[in-house]
C-alpha positions as CSV (number, residue, x, y, z in Angstrom):
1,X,9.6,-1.5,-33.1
2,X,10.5,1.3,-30.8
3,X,12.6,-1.0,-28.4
4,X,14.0,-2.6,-31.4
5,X,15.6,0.7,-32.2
6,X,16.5,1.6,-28.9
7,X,18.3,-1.8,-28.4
8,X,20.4,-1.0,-31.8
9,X,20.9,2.6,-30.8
10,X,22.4,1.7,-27.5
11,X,25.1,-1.2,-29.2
12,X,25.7,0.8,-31.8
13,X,29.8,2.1,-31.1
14,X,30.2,5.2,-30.3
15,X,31.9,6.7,-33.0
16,X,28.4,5.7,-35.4
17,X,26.2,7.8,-32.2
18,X,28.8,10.6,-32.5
19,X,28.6,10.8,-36.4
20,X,24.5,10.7,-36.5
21,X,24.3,13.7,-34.4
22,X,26.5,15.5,-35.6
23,X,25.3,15.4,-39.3
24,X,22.1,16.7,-38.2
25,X,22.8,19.3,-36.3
26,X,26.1,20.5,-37.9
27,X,24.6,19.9,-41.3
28,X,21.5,22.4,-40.3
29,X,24.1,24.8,-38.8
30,X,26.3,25.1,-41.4
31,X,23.7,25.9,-44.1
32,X,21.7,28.6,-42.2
33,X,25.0,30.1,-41.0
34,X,26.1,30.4,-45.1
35,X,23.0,32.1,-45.9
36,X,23.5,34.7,-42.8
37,X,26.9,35.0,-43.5
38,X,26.2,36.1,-47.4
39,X,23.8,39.1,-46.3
40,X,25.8,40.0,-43.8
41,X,29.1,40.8,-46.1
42,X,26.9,42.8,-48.2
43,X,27.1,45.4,-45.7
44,X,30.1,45.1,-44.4
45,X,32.8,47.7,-45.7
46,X,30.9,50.5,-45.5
47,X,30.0,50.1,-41.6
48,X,33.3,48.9,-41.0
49,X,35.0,52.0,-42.1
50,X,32.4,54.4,-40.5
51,X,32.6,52.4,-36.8
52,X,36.2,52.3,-37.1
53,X,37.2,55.8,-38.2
54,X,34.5,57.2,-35.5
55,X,36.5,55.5,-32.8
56,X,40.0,56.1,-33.6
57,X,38.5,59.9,-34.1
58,X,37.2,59.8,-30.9
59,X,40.5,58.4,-29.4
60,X,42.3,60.8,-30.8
61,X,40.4,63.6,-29.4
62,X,40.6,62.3,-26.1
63,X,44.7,61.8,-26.5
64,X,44.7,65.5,-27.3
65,X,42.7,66.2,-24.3
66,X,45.2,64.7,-22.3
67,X,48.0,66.4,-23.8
68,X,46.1,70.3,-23.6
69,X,45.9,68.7,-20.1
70,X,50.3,69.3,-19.7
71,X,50.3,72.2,-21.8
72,X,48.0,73.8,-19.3
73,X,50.2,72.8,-16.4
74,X,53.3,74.6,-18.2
75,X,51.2,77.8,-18.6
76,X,50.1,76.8,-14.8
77,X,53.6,76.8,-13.7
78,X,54.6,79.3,-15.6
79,X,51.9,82.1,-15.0
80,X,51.3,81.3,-11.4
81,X,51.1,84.6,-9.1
82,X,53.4,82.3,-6.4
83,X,55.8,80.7,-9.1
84,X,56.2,84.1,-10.4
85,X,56.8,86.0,-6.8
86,X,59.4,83.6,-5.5
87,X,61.8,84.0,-8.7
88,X,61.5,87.8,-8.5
89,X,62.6,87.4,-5.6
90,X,65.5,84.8,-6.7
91,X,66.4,87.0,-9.6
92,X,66.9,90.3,-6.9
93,X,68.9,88.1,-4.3
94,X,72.5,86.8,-4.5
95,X,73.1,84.1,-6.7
96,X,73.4,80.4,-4.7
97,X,73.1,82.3,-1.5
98,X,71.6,80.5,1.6
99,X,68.4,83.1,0.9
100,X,68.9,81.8,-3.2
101,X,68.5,78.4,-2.1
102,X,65.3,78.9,0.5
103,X,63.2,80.2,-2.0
104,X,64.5,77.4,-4.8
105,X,63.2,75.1,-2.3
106,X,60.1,76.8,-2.3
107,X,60.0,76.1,-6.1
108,X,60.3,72.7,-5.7
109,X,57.5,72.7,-3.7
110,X,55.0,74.1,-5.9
111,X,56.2,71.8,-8.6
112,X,56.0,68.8,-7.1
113,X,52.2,69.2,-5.8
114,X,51.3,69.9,-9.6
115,X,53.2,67.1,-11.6
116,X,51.5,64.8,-8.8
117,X,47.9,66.1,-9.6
118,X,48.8,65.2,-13.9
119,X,49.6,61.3,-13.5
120,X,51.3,61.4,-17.0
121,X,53.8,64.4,-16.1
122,X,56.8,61.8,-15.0
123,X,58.8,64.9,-14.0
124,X,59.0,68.8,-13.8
125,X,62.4,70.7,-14.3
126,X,63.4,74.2,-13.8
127,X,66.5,75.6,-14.8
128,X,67.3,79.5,-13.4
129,X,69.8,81.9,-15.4
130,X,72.9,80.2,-14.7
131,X,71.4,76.9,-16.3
132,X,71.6,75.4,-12.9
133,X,68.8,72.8,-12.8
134,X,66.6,70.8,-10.4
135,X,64.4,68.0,-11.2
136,X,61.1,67.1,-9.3
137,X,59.4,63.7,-10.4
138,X,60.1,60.4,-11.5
139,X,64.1,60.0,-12.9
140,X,63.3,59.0,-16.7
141,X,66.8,58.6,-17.7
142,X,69.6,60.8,-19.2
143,X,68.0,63.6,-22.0
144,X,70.7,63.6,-25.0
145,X,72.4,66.9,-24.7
146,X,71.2,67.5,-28.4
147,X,67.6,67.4,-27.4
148,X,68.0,69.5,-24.6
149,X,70.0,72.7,-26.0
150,X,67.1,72.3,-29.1
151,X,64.2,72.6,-26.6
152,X,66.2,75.1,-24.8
153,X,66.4,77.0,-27.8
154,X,63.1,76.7,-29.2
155,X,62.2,78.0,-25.5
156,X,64.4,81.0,-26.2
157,X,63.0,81.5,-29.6
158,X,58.9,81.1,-28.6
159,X,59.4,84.0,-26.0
160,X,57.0,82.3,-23.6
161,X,55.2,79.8,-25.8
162,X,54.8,76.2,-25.6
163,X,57.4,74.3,-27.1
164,X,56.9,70.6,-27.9
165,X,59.6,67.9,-28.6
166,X,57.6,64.4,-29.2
167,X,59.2,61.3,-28.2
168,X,62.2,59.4,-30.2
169,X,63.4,56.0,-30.2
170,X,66.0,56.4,-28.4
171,X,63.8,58.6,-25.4
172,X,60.4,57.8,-25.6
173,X,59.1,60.5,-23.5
174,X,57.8,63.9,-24.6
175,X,59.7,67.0,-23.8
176,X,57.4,70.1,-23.6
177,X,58.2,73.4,-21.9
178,X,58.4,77.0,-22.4
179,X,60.3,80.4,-20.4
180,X,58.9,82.1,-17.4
181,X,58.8,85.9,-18.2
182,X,58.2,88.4,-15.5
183,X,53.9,89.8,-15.8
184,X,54.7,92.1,-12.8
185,X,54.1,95.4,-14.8
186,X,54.9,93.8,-18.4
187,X,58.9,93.7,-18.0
188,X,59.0,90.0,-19.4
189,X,62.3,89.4,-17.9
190,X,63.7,86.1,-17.6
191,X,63.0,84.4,-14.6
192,X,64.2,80.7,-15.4
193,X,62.5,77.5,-17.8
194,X,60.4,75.2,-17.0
195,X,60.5,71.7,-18.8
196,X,57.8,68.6,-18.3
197,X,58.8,65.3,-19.6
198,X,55.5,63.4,-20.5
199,X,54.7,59.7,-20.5
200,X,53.0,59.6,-24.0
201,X,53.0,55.9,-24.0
202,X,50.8,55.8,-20.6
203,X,48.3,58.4,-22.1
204,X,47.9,56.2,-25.6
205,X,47.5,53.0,-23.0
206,X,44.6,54.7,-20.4
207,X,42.9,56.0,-23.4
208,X,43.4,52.6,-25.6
209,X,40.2,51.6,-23.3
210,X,37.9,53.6,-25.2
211,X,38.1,51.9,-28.3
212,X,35.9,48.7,-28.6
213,X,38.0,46.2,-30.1
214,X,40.3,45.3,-26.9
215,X,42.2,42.7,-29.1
216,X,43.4,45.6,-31.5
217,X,47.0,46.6,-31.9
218,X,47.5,50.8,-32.3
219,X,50.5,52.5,-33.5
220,X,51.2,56.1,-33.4
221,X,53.7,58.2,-35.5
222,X,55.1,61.7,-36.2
223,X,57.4,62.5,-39.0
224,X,58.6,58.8,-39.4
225,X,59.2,58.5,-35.3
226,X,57.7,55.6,-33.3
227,X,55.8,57.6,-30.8
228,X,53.8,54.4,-29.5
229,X,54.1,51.2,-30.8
230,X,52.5,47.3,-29.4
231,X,54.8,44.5,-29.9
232,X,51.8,42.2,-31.3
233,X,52.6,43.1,-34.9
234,X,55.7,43.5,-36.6
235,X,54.9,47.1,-38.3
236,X,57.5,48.6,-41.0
237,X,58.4,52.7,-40.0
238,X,56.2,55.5,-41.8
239,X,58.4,56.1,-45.0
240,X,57.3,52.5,-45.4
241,X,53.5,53.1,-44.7
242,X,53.0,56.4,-46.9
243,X,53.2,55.0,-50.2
244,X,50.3,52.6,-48.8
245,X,48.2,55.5,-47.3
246,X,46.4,57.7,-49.1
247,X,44.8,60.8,-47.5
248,X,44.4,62.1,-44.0
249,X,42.5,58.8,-43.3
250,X,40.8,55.8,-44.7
251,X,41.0,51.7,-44.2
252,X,41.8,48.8,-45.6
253,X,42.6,44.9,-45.3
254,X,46.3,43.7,-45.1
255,X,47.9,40.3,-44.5
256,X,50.7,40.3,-41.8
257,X,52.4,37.1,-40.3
258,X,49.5,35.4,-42.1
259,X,47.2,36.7,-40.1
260,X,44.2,39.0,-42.1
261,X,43.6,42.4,-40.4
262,X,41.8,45.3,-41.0
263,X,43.7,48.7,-41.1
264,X,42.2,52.0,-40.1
265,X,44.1,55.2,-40.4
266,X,43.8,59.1,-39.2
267,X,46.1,61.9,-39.1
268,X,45.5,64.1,-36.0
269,X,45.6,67.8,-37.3
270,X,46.3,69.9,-34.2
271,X,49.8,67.2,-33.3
272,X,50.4,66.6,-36.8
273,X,50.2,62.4,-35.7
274,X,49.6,59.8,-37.7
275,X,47.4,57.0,-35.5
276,X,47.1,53.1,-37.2
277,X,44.9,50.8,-35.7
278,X,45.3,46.8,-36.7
279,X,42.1,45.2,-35.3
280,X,42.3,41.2,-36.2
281,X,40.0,40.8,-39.0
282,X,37.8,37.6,-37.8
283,X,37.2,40.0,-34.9
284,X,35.6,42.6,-36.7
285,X,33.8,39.8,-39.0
286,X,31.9,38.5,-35.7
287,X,31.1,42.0,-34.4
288,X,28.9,43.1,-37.8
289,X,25.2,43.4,-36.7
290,X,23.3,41.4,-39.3
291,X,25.5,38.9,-39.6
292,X,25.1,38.8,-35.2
293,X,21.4,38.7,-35.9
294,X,21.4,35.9,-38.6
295,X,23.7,33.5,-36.8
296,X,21.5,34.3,-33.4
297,X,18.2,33.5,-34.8
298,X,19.5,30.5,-36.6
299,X,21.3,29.1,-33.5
300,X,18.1,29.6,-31.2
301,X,16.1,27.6,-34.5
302,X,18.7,24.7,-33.9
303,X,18.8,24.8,-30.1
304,X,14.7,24.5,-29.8
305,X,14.5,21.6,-32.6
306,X,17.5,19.5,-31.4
307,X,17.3,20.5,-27.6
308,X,15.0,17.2,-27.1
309,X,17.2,15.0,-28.9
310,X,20.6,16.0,-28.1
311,X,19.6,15.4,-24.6
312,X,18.5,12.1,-24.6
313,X,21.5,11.1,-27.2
314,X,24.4,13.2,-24.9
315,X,22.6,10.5,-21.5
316,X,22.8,7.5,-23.9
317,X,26.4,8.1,-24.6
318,X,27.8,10.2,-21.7
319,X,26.4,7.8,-19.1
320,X,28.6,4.2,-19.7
321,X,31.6,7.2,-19.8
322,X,31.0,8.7,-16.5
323,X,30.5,5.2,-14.7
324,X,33.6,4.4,-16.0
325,X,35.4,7.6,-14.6
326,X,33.6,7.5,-11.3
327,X,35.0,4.3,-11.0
328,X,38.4,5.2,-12.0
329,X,38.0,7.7,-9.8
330,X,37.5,5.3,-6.8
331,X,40.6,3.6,-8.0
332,X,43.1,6.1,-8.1
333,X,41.8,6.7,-3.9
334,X,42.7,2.7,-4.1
335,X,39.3,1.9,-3.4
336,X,39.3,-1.6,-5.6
337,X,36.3,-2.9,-3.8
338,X,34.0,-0.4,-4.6
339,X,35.4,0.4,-8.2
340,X,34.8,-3.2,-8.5
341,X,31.1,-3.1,-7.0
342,X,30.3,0.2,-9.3
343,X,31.1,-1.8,-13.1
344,X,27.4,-3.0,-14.1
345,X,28.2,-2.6,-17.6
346,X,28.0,-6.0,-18.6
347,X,24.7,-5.9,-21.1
348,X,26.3,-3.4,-22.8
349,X,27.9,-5.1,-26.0
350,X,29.4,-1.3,-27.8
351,X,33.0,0.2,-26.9
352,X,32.0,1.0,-23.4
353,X,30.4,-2.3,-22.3
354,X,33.9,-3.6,-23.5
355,X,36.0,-1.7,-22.0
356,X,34.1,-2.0,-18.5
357,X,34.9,-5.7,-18.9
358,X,38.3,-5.1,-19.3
359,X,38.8,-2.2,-17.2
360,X,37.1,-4.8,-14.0
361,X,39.4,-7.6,-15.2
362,X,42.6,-5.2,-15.0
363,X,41.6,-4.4,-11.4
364,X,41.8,-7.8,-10.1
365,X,45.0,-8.5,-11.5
366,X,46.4,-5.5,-10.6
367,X,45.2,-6.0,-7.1
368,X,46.5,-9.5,-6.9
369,X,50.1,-8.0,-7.9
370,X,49.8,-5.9,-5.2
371,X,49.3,-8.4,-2.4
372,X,52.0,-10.6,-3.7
373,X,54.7,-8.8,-5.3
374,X,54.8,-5.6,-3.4
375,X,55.9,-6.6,0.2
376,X,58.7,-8.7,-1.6
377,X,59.7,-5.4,-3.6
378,X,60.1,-3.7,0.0
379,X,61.8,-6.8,1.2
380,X,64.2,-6.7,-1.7
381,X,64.8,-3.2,-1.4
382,X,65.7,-3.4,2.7
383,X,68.1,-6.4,1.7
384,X,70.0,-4.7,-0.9
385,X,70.4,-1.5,1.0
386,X,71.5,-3.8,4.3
387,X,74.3,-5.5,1.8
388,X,75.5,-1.8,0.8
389,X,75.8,-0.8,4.0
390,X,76.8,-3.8,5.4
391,X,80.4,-4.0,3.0
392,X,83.1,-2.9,5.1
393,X,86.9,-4.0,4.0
394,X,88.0,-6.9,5.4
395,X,91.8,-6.4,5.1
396,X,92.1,-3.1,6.5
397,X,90.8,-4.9,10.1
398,X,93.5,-7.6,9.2
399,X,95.7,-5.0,9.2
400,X,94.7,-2.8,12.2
401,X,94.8,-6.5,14.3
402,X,98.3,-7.4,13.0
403,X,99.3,-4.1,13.9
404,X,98.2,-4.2,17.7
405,X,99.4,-7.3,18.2
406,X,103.1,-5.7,17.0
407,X,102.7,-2.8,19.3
408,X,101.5,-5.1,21.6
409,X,104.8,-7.2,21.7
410,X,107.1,-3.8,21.7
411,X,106.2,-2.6,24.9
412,X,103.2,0.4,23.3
413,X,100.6,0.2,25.2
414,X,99.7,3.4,25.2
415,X,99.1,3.8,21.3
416,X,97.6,0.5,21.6
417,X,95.1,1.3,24.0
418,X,94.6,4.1,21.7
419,X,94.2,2.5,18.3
420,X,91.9,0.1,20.2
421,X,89.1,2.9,21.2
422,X,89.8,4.4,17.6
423,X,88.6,1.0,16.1
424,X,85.7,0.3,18.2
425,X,84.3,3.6,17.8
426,X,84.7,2.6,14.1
427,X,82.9,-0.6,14.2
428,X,80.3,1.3,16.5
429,X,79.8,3.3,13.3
430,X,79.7,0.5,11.0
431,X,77.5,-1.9,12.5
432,X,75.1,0.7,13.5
433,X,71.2,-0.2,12.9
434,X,70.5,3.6,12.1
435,X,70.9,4.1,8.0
436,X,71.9,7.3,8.6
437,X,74.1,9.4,10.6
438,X,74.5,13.5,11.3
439,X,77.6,15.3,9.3
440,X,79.4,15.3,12.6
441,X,79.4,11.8,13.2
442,X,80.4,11.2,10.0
443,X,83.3,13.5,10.4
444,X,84.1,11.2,13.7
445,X,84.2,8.2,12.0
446,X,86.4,9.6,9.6
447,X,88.8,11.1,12.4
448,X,88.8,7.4,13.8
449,X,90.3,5.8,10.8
450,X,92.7,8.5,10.2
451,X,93.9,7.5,13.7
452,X,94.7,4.0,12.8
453,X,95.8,4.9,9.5
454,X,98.4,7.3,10.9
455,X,99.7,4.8,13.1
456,X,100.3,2.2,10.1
457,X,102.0,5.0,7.2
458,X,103.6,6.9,9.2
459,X,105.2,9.7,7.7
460,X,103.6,8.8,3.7
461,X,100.9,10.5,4.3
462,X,99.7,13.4,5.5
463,X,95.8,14.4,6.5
464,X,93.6,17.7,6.4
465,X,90.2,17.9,7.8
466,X,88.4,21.1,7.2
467,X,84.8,21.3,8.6
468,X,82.1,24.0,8.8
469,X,79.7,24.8,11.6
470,X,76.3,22.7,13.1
471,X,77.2,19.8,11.2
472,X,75.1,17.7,14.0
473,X,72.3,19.1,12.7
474,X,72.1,17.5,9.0
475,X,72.1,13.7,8.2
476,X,73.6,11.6,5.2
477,X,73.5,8.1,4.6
478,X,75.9,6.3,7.4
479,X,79.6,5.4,6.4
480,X,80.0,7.2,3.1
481,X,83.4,9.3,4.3
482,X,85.5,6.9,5.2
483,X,85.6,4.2,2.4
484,X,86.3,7.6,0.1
485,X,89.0,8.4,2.1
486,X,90.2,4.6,2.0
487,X,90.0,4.5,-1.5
488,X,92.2,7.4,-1.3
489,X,94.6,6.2,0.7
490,X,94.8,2.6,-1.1
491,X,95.4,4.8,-4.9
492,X,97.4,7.9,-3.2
493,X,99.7,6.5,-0.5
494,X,100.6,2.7,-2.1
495,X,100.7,3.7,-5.1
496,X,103.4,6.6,-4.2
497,X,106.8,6.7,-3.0
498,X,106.9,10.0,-1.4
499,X,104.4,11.8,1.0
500,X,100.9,12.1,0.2
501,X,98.6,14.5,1.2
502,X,94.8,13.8,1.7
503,X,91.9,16.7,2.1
504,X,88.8,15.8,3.7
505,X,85.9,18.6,3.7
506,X,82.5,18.7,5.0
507,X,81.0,22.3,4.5
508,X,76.9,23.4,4.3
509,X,75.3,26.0,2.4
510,X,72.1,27.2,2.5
511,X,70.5,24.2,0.2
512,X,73.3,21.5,0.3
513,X,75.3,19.5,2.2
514,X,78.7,19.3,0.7
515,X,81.3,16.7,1.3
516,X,84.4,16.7,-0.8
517,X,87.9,14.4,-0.5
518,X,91.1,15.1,-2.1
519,X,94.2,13.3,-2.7
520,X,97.5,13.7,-4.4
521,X,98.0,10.5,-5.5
522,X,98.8,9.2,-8.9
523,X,95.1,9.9,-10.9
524,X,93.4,8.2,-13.2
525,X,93.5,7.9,-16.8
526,X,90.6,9.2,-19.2
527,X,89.7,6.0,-19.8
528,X,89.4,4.3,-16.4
529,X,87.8,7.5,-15.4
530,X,84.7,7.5,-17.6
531,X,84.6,3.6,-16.3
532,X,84.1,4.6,-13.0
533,X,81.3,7.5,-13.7
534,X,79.8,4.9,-15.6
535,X,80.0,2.1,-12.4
536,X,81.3,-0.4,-15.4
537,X,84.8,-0.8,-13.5
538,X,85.4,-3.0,-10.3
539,X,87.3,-1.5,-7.6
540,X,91.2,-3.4,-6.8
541,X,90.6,-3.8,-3.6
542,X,88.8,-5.4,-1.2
543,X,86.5,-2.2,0.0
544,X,83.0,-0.2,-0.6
545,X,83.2,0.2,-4.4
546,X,82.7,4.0,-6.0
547,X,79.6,2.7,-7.5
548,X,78.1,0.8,-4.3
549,X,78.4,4.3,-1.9
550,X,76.8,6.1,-4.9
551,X,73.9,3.6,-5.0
552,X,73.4,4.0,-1.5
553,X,73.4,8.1,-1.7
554,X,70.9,7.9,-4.2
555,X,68.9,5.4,-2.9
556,X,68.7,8.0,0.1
557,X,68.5,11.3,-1.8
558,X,67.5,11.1,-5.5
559,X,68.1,14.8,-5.6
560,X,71.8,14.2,-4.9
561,X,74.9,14.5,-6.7
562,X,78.0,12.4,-6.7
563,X,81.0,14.0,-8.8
564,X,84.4,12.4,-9.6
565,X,87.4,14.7,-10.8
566,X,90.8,13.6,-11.7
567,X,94.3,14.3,-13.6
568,X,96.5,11.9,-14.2
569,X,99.4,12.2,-12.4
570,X,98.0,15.0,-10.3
571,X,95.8,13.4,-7.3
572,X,91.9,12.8,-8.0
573,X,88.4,14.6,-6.2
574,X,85.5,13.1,-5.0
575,X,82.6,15.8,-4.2
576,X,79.4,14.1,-2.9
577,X,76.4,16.8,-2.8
578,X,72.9,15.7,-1.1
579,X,69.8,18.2,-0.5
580,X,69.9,19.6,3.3
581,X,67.4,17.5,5.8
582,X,67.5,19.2,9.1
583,X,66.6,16.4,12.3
584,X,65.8,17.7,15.3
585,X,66.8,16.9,19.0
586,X,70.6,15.6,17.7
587,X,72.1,13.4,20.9
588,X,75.9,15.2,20.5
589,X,77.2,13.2,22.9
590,X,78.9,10.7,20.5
591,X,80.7,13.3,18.4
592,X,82.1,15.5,21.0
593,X,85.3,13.7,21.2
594,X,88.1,16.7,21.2
């Protein structure tokens, strides 16, 4: 009977194995986990606000810490036996004097050792009687001249005091200072202010460690200001809020962004701020002790009872799955052999016996089609690139012949002779074996057939060559130049009754290898120009088409771009762009020509 079941077990699919387990042990879970969950909310508002408002007490105090911190370094700055010694001495000597600006130096100084000891001081300032300034620290941007004459007065006004301006929206820094009076025999007089501008936002973050939830979101306020404020909620300004509060602080839950959250509030009475903390409610849900308790004990319950069984049912349907990927495995290292070797699933009738079956029958096939169809691909491939490269115009050597022959007959030799080594270098180029060729050979081919060319038109037409520099060291596919600056000759020159002018550029910047050719020739038409970007028109005459020289760039460089620009009437631009490939050891020889 017990191999009976065992045997049905094992062909039973998978989905049936998946859904038996998982309405035992999901069934038990979710049951015990109700029960825990109902004793645990019985307690839960009442700890939650305790633990919540103890915390974002305890936060606050340490905030205000942090901020008696700077107003200690004011009274530091301000009191100091040194601090007060050099500007009696400032106040006694002639204003902006060499000796003036010694002991402001001095000043300095002393300032800058103590803003560096209190990380959130960004920067000290100390203005003397003229209300000339200097500024030690960290440049937090312009102060609005407002804010500045108010602290200035409020400085006037508290006769030594600590004055505090807290952070705005538009300056999110807090301006605190007070005026350095004379203690040397109780005179008070004015020696100068001293102003610290305070990285609130720094203090709130450091100090944001010590409360427990890390995932909450904290926003601080002071007489409807943003003092500090985390972009995770989208929180309306404090006229908003204090309808909604009531008191000095309390809690409560809110829905924002259709999220739940649980709200906690306290007013700080010594900085008159109003600190709101948003802590995500599922959070705070997990973290309640009973309910942590319940769920622990009932989860250790489940893991003991179905440990055995889970075990021996995750083998029994994890094992056909990992064969499988093993063998895949093997297969994607092209291993079909051994991938072959590894499928013993074949007493297996369920979903992974099947798909073993398959899965070995796919590899043969697929290892057949490699053997015999991909060495033809290759073969196919190499033939079609050989015919693109292979294309060269038939009736421009016609021409270049017939011409010879008639400078032959008149009595020039000399251009002959000339015409001749242009062509063969030509052919050189075009019958090369080599599928590519450096920018500068390119460019030499292209000088070639401009030579010939020049000889034939005469004064129609008119060439420009502009090139950059180390051209021999980058490569393009061979013979791409020249039929573009055919094509432009056979739509620019024949097609024109006066004198046409041809640009051919080959330039590199620091990721591309540009090649661009120009013409003034009569353009092309809308319509016959989206042909060509398409490759749906044939080219008139009998040379490389647009469309084959593209192919063959491509086929070459599938990162590169070929661009065709034209106005009727106005000439037309062919820009070819291909991805830099450096080759080393260049033989130069063949494109140093003059």
């Amino acid at each position: 009977m017990r191999e009976k079941w065992k045997r049905r077990f094992r062909n039973t699919k998978l989905a049936g194995k998946m859904l038996v387990v998982y309405v035992l042990i999901m069934g038990m879970t979710c049951g015990i986990s109700f029960l825990a969950l109902q004793a645990g909310f019985s307690v839960y508002d009442k700890q939650l606000y305790e633990k919540s408002l103890q915390e974002l007490e305890f936060f606050a105090g340490k905030v205000n810490d942090q901020l008696t911190e700077i107003e200690n370094l004011s009274y530091s700055l301000a009191l100091d036996s040194e601090v007060q010694e050099i500007l009696a001495q400032m106040a006694d000597t002639k204003y902006l004097s060499n000796e003036y600006y010694y002991e402001l130096s001095k000043i300095r100084k002393i300032f800058f050792d103590e803003i560096n000891i209190q990380k959130a001081t960004k920067n000290a300032m100390y203005l003397d009687r003229k209300n000339i300034r200097i500024t030690i620290g960290t440049d937090c941007g312009k102060i609005e001249e407002a804010m500045y004459k108010n602290l200035l007065q409020q400085c006037e006004a508290a006769r030594g005091a600590y004055v505090v301006i807290p952070p705005t929206k538009d300056f999110p820094y807090q301006l605190s200072g007070r005026d350095i009076l004379e203690t040397k025999y109780a005179s008070l007089r004015y020696l100068g202010t001293v102003i610290l501008t305070c990285d609130i936002g720094s203090i709130i973050k450091q100090e944001k460690k010590s409360l427990k939830y890390a995932n909450s979101t904290l926003f601080v306020f002071h007489n409807g200001n943003v003092i500090y404020g985390e972009e995770e909620l989208q929180l309306d300004d404090e006229s908003q809020f204090k309808p909604k509060l009531e008191g000095n602080q309390g809690y409560k839950v809110e829905k924002r962004g259709g999220k739940l959250y649980f709200m906690s509030y306290l007013k700080d009475e010594k900085s008159d701020w109003m600190y709101i903390n948003y802590i995500p409610y599922d959070e705070i849900f997990g973290r309640v002790k009973m309910v942590r308790s319940l769920m622990l004990g009932a989860m250790s319950a489940i893991f003991v009872l179905a440990l055995f069984l889970l075990n021996r049912v995750a083998k029994a349907i994890t094992s056909p799955l990992n064969q499988l990927t093993e063998t895949m495995y093997l297969v994607q290292k092209g291993d079909f052999k051994s991938a072959r070797e590894m499928l013993v699933l074949e007493e297996w009738t369920d979903e992974a016996g099947l798909l073993a079956r398959d899965f070995k029958v796919m590899l043969e096939e697929i290892e057949n089609l490699i053997h015999e169809n991909y060495e033809k691909q290759l073969l196919l491939q190499d033939t079609k690139y050989r015919m693109l490269q292979a294309q060269i115009n038939p009736h421009f050597l016609y021409n270049t012949l017939n011409a010879l022959n008639w400078m032959v007959k008149a009595g020039k030799n000399k251009e002959a002779g000339k015409m001749i080594i242009e062509l063969g270098s030509l052919m050189r180029a075009s019958f090369s074996k080599e599928p590519d060729a450096t920018v500068a050979e390119e460019i030499a081919t292209v000088k070639s057939y401009i030579t010939i060319q020049q000889f034939r038109y005469k004064d129609r037409v008119e060439f420009f060559v502009e090139t950059g520099e180390n051209l021999e060291s980058y490569r393009v596919p061979r013979m791409i130049l020249q039929p573009l600056v055919e094509n432009a000759i056979y739509y620019g020159v024949e097609e024109s009754l006066t004198c046409c002018r041809i640009w051919i550029e080959a330039k590199v910047d620091e990721n591309n290898i540009l090649l661009r050719v120009k013409d003034e020739g009569i353009g092309i038409s809308e319509e016959d120009l989206e042909a060509v970007r398409n490759g749906t028109i044939q080219p008139k005459g009998n040379g490389i088409g647009l469309k084959n020289i593209r192919e063959r760039i491509l086929m070459a460089h599938a990162d590169s771009e070929f661009m065709i620009e034209s106005t009727l009437g106005e000439g037309t631009q062919i820009t070819i762009k291909i991805p830099i490939e450096k080759r080393e050891n260049v033989d130069v020889s063949v494109v140093n020509r003059g």
